[in-house]
N, C-alpha and C positions, 0 to 999 in steps of 0.2 A: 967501938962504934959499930953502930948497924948497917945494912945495908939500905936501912930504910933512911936512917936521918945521915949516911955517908953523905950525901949530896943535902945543903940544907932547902929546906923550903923555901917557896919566892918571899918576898914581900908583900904583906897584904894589900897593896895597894894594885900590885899586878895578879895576887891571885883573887882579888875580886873582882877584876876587871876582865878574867880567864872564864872561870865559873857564870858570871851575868852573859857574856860575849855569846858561852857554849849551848845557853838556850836559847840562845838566836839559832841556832840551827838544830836540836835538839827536841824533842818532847819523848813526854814516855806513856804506857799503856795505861795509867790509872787517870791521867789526864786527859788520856783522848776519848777513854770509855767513859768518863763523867761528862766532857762536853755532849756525848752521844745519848749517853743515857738521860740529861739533864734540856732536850731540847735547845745547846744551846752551841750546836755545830756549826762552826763558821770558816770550815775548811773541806777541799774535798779528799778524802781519803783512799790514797791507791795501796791497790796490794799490787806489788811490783815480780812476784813470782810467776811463773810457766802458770799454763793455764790447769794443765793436770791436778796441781799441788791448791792451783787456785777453788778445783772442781772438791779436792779433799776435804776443804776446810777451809774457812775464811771469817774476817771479821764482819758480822753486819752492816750493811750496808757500805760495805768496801768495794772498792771498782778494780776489777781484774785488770791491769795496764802492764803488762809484763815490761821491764828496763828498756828491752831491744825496739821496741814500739811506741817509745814514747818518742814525735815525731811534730813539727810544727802543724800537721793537721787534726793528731789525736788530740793536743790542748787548746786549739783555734776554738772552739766550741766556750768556752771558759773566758771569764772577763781577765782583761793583764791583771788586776790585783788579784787574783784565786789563789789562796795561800793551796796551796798540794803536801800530804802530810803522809811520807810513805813507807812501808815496811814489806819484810821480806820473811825468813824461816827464822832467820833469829841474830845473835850474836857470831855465828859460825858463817853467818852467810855476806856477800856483799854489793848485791843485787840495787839495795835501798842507796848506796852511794854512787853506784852506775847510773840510778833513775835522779836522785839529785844533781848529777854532775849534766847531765841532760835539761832537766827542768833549768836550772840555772842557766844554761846555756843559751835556753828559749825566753830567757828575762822572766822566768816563772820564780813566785814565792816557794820557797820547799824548805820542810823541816824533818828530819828522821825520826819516826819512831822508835825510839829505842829499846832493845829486846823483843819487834818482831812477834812472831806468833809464838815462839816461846816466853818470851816475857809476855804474854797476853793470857795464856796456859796457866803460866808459874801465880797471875794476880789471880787464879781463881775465876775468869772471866770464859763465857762459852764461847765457841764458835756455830756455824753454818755452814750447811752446804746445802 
């Protein structure tokens, strides 16, 4: 036996209920870049990195909100339902779940981008600075 199937898989009834659940808080770069590119953004998109890194490179039209700053008067500007959709340097980094665990905090919508500017890199997708 493997050490992959050592331990058996759930039940499809709980792992489809794992999987549907995960993109409730989840999204990734080929989705966010098609809402963007498609006219059809209906979130605001933070890059949750130093500002330095933010100055490097960044996503269009992404708003510099570094984690530590995200503060009941940075998102007072924003209606309560503003879905917040945030990312960081990448899978190595964990910035985006500092700025979730905040946003949440502030009764804000937030979902992670997952894979960050490297996942944004890796789809083949430019950035800005």
């Amino acid at each position: 036996m493997s050490s992959v199937s050592r331990l058996p898989a759930a039940p499809s009834d709980q792992t489809l209920a794992h999987f549907q659940n995960l993109l409730r808080y989840e999204t990734d770069c080929w989705d966010v870049h098609h809402a963007i590119t498609n006219q059809q953004q209906d979130f605001v998109l933070l890059d949750v990195r130093g500002e330095e890194a933010f100055k490097q490179g960044h996503i269009e039209g992404a708003i510099n909100l570094p984690y530590w700053k995200i503060k009941p008067d940075t998102v007072d500007q924003y209606p309560k339902d503003t879905l917040f959709v945030v990312y960081c340097a990448g899978p190595h980094c964990n910035a985006t779940e500092k700025a979730a665990i905040r946003l949440a905090e502030l009764n804000c919508p937030v979902k992670k981008m997952i894979g960050g500017i490297c996942g944004w890199i890796d789809e083949g997708f430019a950035l800005t600075s």
